[in-house]
C-alpha positions as CSV (number, residue, x, y, z in Angstrom):
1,X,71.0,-119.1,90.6
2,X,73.5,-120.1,88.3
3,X,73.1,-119.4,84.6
4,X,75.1,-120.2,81.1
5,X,77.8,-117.6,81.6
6,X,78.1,-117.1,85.1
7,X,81.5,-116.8,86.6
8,X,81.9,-120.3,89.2
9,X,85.3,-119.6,89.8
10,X,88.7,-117.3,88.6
11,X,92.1,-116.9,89.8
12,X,93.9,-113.9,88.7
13,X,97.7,-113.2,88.7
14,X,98.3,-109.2,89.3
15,X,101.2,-107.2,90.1
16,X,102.0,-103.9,91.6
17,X,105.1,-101.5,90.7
18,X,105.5,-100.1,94.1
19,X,103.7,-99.9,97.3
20,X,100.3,-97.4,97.0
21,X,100.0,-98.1,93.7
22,X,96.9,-100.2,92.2
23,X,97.3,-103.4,90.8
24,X,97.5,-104.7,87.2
25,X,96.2,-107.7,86.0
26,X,98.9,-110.1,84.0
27,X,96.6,-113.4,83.3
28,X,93.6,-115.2,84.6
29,X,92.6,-118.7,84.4
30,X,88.2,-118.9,85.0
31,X,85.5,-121.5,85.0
32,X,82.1,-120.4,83.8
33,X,78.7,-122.5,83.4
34,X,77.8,-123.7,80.4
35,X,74.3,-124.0,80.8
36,X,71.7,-123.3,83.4
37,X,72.7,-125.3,86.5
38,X,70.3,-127.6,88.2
39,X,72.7,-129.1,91.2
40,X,72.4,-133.0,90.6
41,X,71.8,-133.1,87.0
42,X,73.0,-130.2,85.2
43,X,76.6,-128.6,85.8
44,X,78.0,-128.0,82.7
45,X,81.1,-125.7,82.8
46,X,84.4,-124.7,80.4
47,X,87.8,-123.7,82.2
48,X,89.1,-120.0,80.1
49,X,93.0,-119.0,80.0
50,X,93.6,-114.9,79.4
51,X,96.6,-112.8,79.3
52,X,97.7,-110.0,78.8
53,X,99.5,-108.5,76.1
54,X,102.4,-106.3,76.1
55,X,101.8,-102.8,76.6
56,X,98.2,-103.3,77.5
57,X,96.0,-102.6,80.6
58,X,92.3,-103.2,79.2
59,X,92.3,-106.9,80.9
60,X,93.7,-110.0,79.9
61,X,92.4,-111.7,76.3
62,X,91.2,-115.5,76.3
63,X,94.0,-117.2,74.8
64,X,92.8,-120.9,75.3
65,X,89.5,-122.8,76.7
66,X,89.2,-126.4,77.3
67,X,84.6,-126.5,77.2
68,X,81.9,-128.9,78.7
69,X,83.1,-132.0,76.1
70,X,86.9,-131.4,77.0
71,X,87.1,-129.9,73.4
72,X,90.5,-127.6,73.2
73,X,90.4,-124.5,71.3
74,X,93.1,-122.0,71.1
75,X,92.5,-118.3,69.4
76,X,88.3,-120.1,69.0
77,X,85.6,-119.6,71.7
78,X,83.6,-122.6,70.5
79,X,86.0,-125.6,69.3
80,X,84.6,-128.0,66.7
81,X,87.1,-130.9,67.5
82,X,89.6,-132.6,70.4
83,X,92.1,-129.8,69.6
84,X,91.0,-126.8,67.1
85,X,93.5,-123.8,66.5
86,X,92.1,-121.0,64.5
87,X,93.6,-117.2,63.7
88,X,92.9,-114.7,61.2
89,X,95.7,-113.9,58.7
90,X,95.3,-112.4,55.5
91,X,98.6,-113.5,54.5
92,X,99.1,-114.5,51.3
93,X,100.9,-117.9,50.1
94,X,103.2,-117.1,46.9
95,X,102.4,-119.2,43.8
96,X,105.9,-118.9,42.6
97,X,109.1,-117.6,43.7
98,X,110.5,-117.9,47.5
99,X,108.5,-117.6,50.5
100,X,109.0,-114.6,52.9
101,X,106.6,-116.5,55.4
102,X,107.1,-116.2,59.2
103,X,106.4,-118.8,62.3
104,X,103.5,-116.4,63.8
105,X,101.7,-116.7,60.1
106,X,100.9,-120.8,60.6
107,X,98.8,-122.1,62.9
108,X,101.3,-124.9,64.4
109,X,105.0,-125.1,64.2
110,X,106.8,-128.6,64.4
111,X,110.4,-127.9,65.5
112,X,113.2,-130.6,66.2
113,X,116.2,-128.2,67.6
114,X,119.1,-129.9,65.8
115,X,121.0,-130.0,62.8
116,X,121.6,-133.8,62.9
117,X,121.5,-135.2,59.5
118,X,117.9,-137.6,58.8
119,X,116.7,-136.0,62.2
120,X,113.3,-135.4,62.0
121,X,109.7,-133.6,63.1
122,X,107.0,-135.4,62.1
123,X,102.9,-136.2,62.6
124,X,102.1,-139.8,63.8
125,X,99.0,-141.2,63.2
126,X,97.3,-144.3,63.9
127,X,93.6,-146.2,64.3
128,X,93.3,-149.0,66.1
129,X,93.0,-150.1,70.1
130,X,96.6,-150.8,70.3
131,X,98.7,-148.7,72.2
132,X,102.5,-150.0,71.5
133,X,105.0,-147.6,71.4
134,X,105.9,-148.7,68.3
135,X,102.4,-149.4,66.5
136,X,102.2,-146.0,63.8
137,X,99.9,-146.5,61.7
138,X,100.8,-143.7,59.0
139,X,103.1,-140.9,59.5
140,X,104.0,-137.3,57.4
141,X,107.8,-136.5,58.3
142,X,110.3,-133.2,57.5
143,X,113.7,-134.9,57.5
144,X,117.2,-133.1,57.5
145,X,119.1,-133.0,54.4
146,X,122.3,-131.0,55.1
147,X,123.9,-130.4,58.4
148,X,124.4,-126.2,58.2
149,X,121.3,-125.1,60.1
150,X,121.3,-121.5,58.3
151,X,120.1,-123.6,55.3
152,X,117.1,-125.2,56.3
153,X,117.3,-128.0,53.6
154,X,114.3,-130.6,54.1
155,X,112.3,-133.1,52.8
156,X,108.8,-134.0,53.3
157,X,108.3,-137.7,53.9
158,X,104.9,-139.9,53.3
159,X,105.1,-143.2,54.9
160,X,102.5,-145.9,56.0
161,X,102.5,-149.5,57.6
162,X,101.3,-152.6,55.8
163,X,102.8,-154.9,58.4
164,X,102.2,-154.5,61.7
165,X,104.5,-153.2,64.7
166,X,107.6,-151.4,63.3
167,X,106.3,-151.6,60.2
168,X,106.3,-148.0,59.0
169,X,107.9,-147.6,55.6
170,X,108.0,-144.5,53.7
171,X,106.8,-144.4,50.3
172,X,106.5,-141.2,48.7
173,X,109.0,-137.8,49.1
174,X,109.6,-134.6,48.1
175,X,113.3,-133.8,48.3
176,X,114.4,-130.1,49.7
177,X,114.8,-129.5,45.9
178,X,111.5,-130.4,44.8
179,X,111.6,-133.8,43.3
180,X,109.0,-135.9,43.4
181,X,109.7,-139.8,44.7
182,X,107.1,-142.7,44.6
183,X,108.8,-146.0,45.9
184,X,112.3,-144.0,45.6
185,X,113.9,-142.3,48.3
186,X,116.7,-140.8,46.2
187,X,114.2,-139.2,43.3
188,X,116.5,-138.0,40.7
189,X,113.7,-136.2,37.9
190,X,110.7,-133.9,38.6
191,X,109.0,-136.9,39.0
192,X,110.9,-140.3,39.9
193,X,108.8,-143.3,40.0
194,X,110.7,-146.7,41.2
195,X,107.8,-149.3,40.0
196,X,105.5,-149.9,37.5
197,X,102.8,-147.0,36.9
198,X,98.8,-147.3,36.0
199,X,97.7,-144.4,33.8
200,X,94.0,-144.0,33.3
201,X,94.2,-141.4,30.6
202,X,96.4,-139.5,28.9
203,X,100.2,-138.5,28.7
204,X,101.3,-134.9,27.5
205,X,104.6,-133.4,26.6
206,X,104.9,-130.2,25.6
207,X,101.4,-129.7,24.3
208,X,101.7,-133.1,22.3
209,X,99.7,-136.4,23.3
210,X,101.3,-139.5,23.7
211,X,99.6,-142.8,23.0
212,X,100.5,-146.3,22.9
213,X,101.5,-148.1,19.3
214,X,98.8,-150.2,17.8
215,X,100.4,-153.0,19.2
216,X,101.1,-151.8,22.1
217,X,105.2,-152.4,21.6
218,X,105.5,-148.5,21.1
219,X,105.1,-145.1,22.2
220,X,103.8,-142.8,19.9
221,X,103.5,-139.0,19.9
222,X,100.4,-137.2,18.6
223,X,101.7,-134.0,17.4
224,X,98.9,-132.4,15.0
């Protein structure tokens, strides 16, 4: 019979250093059940990727499995969504100060191999039944500032689309120095707003309030 967990299938890649000697085992890609079969009704299977690491012999690791929903999960045995990526890493972000951060410590890397200036990597996103080429919904972009690679200079776009095809227009940005722009894409200040702003509560500088005249015609700063 077959059971949740039983082996249906497996193709393993193996070498051998010379004639005589045994074989090693590099990878393997396997299908297991997923449930208790019943031919006709209940076949229910995930498809497993291993390899081996360097300098091991113990047998290859799962690296990746695609399971009975078509759910991906790399580095997770039982993903929760279409694609799920999960590691452990204690590393620790820095709250100030530069980051010392490596590739290997996220868990995906968007990389656009140029130095081109306004070249991008970027997340599309969209919801809706139409599949034009040009139909994005929303996107998050890293945009090239400065054309010497060694420098890394980006910004971190935030656009959306009010009006249809083509229609993607960015709106907010964080320049590789750290300003802040709503409805500017040149943000000049900490904070660089090109419109009018709605404040629901209060305004402080410096530890002191600041509130609107009694007439409104004036700004006036609370400093008791």
């Amino acid at each position: 019979s077959i059971t949740d967990g039983s082996v249906l299938g497996m193709i393993q890649f193996a070498g051998t250093e010379d004639t005589g000697s045994s074989f090693g085992e590099g990878a393997w890609i396997a299908s297991y059940a997923s449930e208790n079969w019943n031919v006709g009704s209940a076949e229910g299977a995930n498809l497993r990727f291993y390899t081996q690491i360097n300098g091991g012999n113990a047998g290859p690791d799962e690296r990746m499995r695609i399971d009975n929903s078509g759910n991906v999960g790399i580095g997770v045995l039982a993903p929760q969504s279409l694609l799920h990526l999960e590691h452990v890493d204690t590393t620790a972000w820095p709250l100030s100060g530069f980051s010392d951060e490596v590739y290997s410590d996220f868990l995906l890397t968007l990389r656009n191999n140029t130095n081109t200036i306004d070249a991008f990597a970027g997340i599309a996103f969209d919801i809706s039944t139409e599949t034009d080429a040009n139909s994005i919904g929303a996107a998050i972009v890293a945009q090239c500032e400065n054309a010497t690679s060694a420098l890394h200079d980006t910004a971190l776009c935030f656009a959306t689309n009010d009006a249809g095809d083509s229609g993607l227009i960015e709106h907010m940005r964080i320049t590789a120095a750290g300003l802040v722009g709503i409805g500017e894409t040149n943000p000049t200040e900490l904070l660089h707003v090109g419109g009018n702003i709605l404040l629901d509560g209060e305004i402080t500088v410096n530890g002191n309030k600041i509130t609107l005249g009694p007439n409104q015609e004036y700004l006036a700063v609370d400093a008791s």
